[in-house]
DOVEX-771227 format. One record per atom (N, C-alpha, C): residue in three letters; x, y, z. Coordinates in steps of 0.2 Angstrom, whole numbers, padded with zeros to 4 digits, always signed. Example, Ala and Ser with C-alpha at 12.3 -4.5 7.8 and 13.67 -1.06 7.14 Angstrom:
# DOVEX-771227
ala+0066-0028+0039/ala+0062-0022+0039/ala+0066-0016+0039/ser+0064-0011+0035/ser+0068-0005+0036/ser+0064+0000+0039/
END
This chain:
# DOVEX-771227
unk+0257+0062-0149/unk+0251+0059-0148/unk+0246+0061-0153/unk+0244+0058-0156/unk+0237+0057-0163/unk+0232+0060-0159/unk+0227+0061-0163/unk+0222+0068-0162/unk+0217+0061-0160/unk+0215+0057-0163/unk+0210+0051-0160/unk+0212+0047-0151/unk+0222+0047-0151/unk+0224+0044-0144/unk+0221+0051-0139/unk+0224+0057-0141/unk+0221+0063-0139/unk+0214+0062-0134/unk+0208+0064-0139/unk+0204+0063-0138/unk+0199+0057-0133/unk+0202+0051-0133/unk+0201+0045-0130/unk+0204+0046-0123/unk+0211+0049-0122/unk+0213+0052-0115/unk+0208+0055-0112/unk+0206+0063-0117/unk+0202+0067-0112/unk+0194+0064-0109/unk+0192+0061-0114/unk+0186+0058-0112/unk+0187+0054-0104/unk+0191+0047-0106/unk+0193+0044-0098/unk+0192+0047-0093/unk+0199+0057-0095/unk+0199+0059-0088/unk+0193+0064-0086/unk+0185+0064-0090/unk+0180+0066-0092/unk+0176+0061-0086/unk+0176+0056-0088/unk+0173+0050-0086/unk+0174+0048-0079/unk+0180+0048-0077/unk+0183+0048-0070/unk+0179+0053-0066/unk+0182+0058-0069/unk+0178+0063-0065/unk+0172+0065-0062/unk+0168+0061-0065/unk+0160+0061-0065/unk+0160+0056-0062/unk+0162+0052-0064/unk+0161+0043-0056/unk+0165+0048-0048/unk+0170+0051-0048/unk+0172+0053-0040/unk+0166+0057-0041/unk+0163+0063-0043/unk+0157+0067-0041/unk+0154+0063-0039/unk+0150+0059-0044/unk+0145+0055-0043/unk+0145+0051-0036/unk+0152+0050-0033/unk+0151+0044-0027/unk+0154+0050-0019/unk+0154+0058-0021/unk+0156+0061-0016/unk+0149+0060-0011/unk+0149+0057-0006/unk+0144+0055-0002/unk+0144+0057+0005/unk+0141+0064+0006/unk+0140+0066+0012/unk+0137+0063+0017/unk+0139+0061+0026/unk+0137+0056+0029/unk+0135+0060+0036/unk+0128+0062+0039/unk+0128+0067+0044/unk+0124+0062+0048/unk+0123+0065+0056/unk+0116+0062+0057/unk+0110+0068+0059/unk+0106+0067+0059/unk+0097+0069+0057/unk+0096+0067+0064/unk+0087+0068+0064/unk+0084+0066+0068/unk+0084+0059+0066/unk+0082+0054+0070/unk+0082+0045+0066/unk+0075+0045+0063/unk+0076+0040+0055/unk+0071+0039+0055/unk+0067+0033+0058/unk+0061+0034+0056/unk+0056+0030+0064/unk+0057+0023+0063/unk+0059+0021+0057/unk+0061+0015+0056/unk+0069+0013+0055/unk+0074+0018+0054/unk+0080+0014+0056/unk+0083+0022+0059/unk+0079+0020+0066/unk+0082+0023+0074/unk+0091+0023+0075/unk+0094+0030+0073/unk+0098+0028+0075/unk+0106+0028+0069/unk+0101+0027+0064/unk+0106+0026+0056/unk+0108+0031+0053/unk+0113+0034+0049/unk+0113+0042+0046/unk+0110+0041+0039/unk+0113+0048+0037/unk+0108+0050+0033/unk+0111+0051+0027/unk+0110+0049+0020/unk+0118+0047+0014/unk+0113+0052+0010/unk+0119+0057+0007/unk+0117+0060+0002/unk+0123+0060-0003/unk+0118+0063-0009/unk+0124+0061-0017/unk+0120+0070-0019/unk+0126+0075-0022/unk+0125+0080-0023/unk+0126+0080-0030/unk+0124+0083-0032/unk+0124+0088-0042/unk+0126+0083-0045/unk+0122+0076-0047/unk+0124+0071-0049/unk+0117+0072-0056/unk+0119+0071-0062/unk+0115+0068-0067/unk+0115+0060-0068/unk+0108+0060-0069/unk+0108+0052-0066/unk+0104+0051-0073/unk+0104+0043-0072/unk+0100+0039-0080/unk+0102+0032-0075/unk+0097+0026-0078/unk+0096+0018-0076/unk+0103+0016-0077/unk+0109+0017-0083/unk+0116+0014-0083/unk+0118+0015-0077/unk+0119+0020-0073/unk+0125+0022-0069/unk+0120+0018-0062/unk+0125+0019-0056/unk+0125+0016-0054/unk+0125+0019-0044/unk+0124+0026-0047/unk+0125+0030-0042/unk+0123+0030-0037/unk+0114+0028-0038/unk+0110+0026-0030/unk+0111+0021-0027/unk+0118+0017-0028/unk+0117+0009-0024/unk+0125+0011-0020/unk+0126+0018-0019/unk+0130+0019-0014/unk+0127+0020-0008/unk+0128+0016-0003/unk+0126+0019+0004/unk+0118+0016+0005/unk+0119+0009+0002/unk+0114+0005+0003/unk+0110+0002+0011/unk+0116+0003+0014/unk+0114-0001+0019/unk+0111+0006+0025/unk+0110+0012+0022/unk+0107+0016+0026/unk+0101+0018+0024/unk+0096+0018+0030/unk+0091+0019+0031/unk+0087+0025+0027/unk+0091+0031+0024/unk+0087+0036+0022/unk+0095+0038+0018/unk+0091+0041+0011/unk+0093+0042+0004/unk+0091+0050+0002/unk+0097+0055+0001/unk+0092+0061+0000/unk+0099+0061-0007/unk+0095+0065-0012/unk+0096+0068-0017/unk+0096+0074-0019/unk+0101+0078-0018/unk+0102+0085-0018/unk+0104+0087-0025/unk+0101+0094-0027/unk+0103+0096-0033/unk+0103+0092-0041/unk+0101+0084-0042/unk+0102+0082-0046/unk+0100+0083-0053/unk+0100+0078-0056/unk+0097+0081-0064/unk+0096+0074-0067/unk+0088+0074-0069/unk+0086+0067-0071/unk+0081+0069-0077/unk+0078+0070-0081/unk+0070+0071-0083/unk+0066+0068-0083/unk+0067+0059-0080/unk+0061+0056-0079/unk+0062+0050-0073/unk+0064+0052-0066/unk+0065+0046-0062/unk+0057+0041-0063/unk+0059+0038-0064/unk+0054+0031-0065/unk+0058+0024-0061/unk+0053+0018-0065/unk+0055+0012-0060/unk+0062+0012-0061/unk+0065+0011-0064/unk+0073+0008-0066/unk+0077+0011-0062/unk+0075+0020-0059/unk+0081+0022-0055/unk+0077+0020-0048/unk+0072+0016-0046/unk+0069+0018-0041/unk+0070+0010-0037/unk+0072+0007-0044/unk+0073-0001-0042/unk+0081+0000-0037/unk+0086+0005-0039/unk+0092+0006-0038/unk+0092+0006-0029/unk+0089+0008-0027/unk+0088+0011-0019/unk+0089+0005-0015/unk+0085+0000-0018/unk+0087-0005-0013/unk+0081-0007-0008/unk+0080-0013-0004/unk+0076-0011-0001/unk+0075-0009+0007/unk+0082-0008+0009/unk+0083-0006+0015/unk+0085+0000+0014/unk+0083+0007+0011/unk+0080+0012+0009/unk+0073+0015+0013/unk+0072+0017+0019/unk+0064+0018+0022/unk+0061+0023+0020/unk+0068+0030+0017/unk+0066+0037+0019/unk+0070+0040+0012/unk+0068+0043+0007/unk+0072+0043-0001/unk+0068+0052-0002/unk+0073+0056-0003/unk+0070+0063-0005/unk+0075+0066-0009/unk+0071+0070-0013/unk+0074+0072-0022/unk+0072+0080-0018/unk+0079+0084-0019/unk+0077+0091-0016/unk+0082+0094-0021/unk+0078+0100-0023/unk+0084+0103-0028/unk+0085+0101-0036/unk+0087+0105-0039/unk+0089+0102-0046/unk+0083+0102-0050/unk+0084+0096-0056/unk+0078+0096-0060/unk+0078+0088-0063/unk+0070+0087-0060/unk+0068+0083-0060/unk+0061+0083-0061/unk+0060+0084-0069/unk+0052+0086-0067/unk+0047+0083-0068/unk+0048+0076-0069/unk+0043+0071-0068/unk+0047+0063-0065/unk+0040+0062-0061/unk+0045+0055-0055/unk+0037+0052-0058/unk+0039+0044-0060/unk+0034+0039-0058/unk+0035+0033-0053/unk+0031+0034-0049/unk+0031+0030-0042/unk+0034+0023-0044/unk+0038+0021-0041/unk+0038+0012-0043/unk+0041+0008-0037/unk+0039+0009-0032/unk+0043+0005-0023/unk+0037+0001-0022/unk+0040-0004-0019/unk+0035-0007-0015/unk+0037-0008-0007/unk+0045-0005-0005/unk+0046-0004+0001/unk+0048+0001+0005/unk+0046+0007+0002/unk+0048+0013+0005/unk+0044+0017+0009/unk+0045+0020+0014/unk+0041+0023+0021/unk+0041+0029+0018/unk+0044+0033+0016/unk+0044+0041+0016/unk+0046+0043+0008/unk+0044+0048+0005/unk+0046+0051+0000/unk+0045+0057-0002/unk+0050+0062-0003/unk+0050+0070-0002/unk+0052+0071-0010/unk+0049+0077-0012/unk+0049+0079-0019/unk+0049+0087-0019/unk+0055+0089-0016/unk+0054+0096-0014/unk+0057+0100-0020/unk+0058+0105-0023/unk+0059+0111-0026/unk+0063+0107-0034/unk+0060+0102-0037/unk+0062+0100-0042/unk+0061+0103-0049/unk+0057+0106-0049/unk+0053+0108-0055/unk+0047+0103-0058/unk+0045+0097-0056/unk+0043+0093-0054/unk+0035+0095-0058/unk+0034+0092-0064/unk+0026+0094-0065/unk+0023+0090-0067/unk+0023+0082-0066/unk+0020+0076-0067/unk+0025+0072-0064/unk+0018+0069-0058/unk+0018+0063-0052/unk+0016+0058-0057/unk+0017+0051-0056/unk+0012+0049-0061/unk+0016+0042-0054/unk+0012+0037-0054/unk+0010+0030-0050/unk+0012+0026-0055/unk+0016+0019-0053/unk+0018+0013-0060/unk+0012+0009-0056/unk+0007+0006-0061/unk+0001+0001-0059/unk+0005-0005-0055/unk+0011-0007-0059/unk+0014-0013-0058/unk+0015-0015-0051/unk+0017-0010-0049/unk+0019-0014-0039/unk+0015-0010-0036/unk+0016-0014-0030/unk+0011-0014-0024/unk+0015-0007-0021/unk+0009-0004-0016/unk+0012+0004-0016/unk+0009+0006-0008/unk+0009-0001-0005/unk+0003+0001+0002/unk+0009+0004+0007/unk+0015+0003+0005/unk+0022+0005+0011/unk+0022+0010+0012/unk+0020+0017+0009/unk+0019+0023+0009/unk+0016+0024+0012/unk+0020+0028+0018/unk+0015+0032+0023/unk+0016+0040+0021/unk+0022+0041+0022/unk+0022+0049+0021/unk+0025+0054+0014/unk+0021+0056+0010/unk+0023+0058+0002/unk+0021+0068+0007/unk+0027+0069+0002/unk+0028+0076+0001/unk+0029+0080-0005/unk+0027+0083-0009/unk+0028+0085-0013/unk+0026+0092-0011/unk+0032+0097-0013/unk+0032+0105-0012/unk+0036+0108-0016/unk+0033+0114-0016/unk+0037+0120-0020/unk+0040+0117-0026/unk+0033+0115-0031/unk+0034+0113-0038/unk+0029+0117-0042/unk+0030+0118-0049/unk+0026+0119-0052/unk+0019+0112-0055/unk+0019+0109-0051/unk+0013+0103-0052/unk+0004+0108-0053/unk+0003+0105-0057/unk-0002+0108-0056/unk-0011+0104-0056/unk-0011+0098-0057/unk-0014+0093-0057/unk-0012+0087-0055/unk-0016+0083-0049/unk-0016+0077-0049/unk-0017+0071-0048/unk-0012+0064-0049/unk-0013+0058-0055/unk-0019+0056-0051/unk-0023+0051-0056/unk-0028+0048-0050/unk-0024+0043-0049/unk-0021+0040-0051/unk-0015+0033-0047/unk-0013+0037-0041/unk-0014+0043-0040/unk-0012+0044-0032/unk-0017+0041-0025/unk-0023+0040-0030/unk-0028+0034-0027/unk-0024+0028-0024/unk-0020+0025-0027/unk-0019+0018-0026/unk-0015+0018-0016/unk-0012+0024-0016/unk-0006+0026-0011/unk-0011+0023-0004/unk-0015+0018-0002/unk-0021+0017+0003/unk-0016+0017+0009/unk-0009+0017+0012/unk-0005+0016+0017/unk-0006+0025+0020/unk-0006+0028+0015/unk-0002+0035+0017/unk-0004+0039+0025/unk-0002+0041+0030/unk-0004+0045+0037/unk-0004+0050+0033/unk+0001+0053+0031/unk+0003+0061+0030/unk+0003+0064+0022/unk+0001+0066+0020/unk+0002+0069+0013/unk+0001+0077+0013/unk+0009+0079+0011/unk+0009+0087+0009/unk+0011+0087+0002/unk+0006+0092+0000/unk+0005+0095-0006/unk+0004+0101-0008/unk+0007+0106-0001/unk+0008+0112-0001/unk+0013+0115-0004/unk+0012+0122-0008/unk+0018+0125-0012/unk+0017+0124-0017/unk+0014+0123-0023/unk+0012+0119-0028/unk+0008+0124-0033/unk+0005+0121-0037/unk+0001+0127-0042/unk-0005+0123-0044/unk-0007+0120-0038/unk-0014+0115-0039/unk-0020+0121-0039/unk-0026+0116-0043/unk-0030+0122-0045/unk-0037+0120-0043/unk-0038+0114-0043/unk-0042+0109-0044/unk-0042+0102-0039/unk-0046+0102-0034/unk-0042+0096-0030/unk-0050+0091-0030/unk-0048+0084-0031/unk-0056+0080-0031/unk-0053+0078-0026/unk-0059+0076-0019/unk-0058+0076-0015/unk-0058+0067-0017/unk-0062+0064-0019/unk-0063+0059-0022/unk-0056+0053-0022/unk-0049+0058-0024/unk-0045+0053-0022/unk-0042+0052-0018/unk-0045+0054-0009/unk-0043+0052-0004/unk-0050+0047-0001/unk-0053+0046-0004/unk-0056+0040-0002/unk-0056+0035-0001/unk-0049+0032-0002/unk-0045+0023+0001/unk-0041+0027+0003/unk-0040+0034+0006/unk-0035+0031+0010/unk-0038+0033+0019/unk-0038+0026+0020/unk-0041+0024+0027/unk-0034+0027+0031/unk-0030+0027+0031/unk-0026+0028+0037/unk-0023+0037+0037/unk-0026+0043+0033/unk-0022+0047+0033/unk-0026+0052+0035/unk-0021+0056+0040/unk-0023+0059+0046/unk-0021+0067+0044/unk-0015+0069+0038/unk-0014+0073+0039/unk-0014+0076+0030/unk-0017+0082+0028/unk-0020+0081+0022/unk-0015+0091+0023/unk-0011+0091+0018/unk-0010+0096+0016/unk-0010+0101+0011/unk-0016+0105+0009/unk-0016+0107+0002/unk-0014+0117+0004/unk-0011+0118+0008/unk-0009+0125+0009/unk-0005+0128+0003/unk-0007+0136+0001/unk-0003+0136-0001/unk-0002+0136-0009/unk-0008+0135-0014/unk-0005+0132-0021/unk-0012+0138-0023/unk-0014+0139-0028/unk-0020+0141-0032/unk-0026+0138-0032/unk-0027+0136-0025/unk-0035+0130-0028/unk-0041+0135-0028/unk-0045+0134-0031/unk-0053+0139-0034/unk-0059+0131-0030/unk-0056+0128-0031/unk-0061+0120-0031/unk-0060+0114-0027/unk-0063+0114-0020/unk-0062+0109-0020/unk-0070+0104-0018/unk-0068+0097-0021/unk-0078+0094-0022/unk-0075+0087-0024/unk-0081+0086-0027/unk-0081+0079-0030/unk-0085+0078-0036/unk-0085+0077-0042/unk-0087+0075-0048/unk-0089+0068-0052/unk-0095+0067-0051/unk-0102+0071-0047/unk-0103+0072-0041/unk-0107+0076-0040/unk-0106+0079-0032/unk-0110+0073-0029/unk-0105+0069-0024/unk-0107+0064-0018/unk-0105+0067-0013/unk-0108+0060-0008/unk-0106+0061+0001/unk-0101+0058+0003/unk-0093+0060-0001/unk-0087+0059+0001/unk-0086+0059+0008/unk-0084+0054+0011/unk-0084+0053+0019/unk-0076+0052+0020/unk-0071+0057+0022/unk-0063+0056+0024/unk-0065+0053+0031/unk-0066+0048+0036/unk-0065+0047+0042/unk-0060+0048+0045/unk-0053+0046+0041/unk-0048+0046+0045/unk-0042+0055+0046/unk-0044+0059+0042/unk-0044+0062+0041/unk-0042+0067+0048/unk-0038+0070+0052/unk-0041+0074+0058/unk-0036+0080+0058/unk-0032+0082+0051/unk-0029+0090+0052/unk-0029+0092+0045/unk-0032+0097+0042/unk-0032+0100+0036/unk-0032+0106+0035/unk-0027+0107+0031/unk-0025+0113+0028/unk-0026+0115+0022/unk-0029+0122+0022/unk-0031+0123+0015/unk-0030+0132+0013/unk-0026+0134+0020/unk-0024+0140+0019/unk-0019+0143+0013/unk-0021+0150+0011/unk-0017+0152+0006/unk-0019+0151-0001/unk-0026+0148-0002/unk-0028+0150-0012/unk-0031+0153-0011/unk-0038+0151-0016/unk-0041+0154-0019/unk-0050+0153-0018/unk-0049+0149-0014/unk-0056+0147-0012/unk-0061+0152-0010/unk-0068+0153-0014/unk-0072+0157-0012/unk-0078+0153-0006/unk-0080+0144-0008/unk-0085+0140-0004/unk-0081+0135-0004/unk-0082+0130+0001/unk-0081+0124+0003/unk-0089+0120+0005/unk-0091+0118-0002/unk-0096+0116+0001/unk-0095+0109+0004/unk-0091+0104+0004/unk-0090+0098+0008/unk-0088+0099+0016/unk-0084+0107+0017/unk-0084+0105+0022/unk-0090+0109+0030/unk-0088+0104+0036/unk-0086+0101+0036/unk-0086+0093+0037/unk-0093+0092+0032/unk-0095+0087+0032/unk-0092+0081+0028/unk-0087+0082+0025/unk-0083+0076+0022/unk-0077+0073+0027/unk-0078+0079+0034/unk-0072+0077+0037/unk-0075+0075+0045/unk-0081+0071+0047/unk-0079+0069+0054/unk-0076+0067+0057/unk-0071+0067+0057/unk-0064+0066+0063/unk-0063+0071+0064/unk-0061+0077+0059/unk-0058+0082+0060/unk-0056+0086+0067/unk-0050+0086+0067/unk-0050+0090+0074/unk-0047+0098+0075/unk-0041+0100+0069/unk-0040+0104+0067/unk-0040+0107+0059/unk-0040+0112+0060/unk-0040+0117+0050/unk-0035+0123+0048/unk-0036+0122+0044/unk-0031+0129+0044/unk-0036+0134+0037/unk-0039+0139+0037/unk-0044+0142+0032/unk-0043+0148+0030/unk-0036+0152+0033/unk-0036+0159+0032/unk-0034+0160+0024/unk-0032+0166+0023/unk-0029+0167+0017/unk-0032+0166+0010/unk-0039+0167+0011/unk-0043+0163+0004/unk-0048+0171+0003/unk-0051+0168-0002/unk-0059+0173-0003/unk-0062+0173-0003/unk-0063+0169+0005/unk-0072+0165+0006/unk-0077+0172+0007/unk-0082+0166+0005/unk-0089+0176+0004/unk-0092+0172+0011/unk-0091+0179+0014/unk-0096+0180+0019/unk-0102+0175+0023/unk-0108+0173+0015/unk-0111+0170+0018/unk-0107+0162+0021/unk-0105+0159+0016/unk-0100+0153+0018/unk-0097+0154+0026/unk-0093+0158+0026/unk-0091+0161+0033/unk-0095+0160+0038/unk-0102+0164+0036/unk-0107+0162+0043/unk-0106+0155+0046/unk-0109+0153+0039/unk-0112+0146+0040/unk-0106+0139+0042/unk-0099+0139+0041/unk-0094+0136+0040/unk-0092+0139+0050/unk-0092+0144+0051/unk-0091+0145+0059/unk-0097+0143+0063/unk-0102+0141+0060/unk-0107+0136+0067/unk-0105+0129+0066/unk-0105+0128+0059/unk-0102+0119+0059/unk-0095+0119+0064/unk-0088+0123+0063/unk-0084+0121+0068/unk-0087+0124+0072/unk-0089+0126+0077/unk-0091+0127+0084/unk-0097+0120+0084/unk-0101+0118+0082/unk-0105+0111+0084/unk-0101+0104+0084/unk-0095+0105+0081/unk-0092+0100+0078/unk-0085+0099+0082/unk-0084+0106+0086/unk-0076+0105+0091/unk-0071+0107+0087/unk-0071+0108+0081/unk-0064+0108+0077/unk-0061+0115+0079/unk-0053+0115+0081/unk-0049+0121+0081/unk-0048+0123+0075/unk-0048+0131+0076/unk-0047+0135+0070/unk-0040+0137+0071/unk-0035+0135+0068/unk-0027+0139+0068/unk-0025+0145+0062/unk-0026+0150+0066/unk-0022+0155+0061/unk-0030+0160+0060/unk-0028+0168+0056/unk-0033+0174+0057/unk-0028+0177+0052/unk-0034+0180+0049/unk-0033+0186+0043/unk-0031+0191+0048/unk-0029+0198+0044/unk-0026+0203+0046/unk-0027+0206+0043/unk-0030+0214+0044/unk-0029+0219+0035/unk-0035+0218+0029/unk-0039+0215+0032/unk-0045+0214+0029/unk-0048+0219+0023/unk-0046+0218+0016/unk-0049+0222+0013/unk-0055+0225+0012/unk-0059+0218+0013/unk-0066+0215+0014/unk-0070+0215+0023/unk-0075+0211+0026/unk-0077+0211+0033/unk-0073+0207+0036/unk-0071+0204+0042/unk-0067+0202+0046/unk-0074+0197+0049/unk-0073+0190+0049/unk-0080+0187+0050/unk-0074+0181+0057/unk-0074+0180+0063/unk-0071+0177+0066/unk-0066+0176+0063/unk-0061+0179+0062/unk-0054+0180+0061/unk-0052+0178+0054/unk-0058+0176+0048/unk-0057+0177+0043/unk-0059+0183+0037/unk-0056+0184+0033/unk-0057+0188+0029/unk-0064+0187+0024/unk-0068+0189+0023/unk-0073+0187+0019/unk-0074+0193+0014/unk-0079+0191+0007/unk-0083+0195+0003/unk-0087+0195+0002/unk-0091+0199+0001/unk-0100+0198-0002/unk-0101+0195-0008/unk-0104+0189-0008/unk-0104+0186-0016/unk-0111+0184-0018/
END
């Protein structure tokens, strides 16, 4: 056998090999998702993926799509058109994918967990109201897109785990229907709006902001009446803040969950505070 027949073999049995990887398809059941009650759950593991292959259009007719470990640098429209649209619930866990741009106009749920993941970025082009529930955790993201504005569908948004630094509150202002706002967890110093207005989150009613860096919150918790629960511990609020932030929740109902321990600083109703 000639060194170019040679070679022509090995690739095929190269290429084989990656189509059987690529279509080994784990099939379990989950909890159902709330839209296909019932359906399993199709995973594709350690696959590298690009718009040619064809790998997401296995296991079309189920409900919920998770992607473990895979390898992509920029899921965008063309791998996101692959999913189909009886796809409700689609999550990238693992691996390295560190930038996703939004492109669905039928999907219920999307998780963006431990990808390396540092630019979200929204495609203008399609309608994005299908979105209720986004996840994105334990990334290095550190800033986010204002096209996360468009997402106006969302209940749930977690964004805890992250390396956010900076949050305008400003771009949860169309979203009328989202109840559960999670910023736990990442480096934020700031949270406001630029220029400072009377951001109004109505629908708003559990917030987490525990675990950065935060010294004041001067919107809350006036940007939030619904609000019914908080989460505040684990920061470096001063003192006076503290006072004043514990008669607003007690005038206003809202439950406090969770207490500092170990207070370097004063211990002001269960959180930790400084003098500033």
């Amino acid at each position: 056998m000639n060194r170019t027949r040679s070679g022509d073999v090995i690739f095929v049995i190269l290429w084989i090999g990656c189509i059987v990887g690529a279509l080994t398809v784990s099939e379990a059941r989950a909890v159902p998702h709330h839209r296909q009650r019932g359906e399993g759950v199709r995973r594709l593991q350690n696959v590298t993926l690009d718009s040619r292959n064809s790998n997401l259009t296995v296991g079309l007719t189920s409900g919920e799509l998770v992607l473990e470990g895979c390898q992509v640098n920029h899921f965008g429209s063309e791998l996101f058109q692959l999913l189909g649209s009886r796809t409700g619930s689609f999550s990238l866990r693992g691996g390295h994918i560190p930038r996703v741009t939004y492109a669905s106009a039928t999907l219920d749920t999307l998780a963006v967990d431990e990808t390396g993941l540092y630019e979200f970025e929204v495609n203008s082009s399609y309608p994005v109201a299908s979105l209720r529930i986004l996840i994105i955790t334990r990334n290095p993201l550190e800033q986010l897109s204002p096209g996360l504005a468009r997402f106006s569908g969302l209940h749930r948004l977690d964004l805890s785990r992250n390396q956010l630094s900076f949050v305008e509150l400003g771009l949860f202002n169309g979203m009328h229907r989202l109840r559960d706002l999670d910023l736990s967890v990442n480096r934020i110093v700031w949270l406001g709006t630029v220029p400072p207005t009377n951001v109004r989150l109505l629908s708003i009613r559990n917030l987490w902001v525990s675990y950065n860096r935060l010294q004041w919150f001067d919107d809350f918790p006036a940007a939030f009446p619904g609000l019914d629960t908080v989460r505040l511990l684990g920061n470096q609020w001063t003192c006076g803040w503290v006072d004043r932030a514990r008669q607003d929740i007690m005038r206003h109902g809202i439950t406090v969950f969770g207490a500092d321990y170990d207070c370097p600083g004063e211990r002001q109703g269960g959180l930790c505070c400084y003098e500033g």
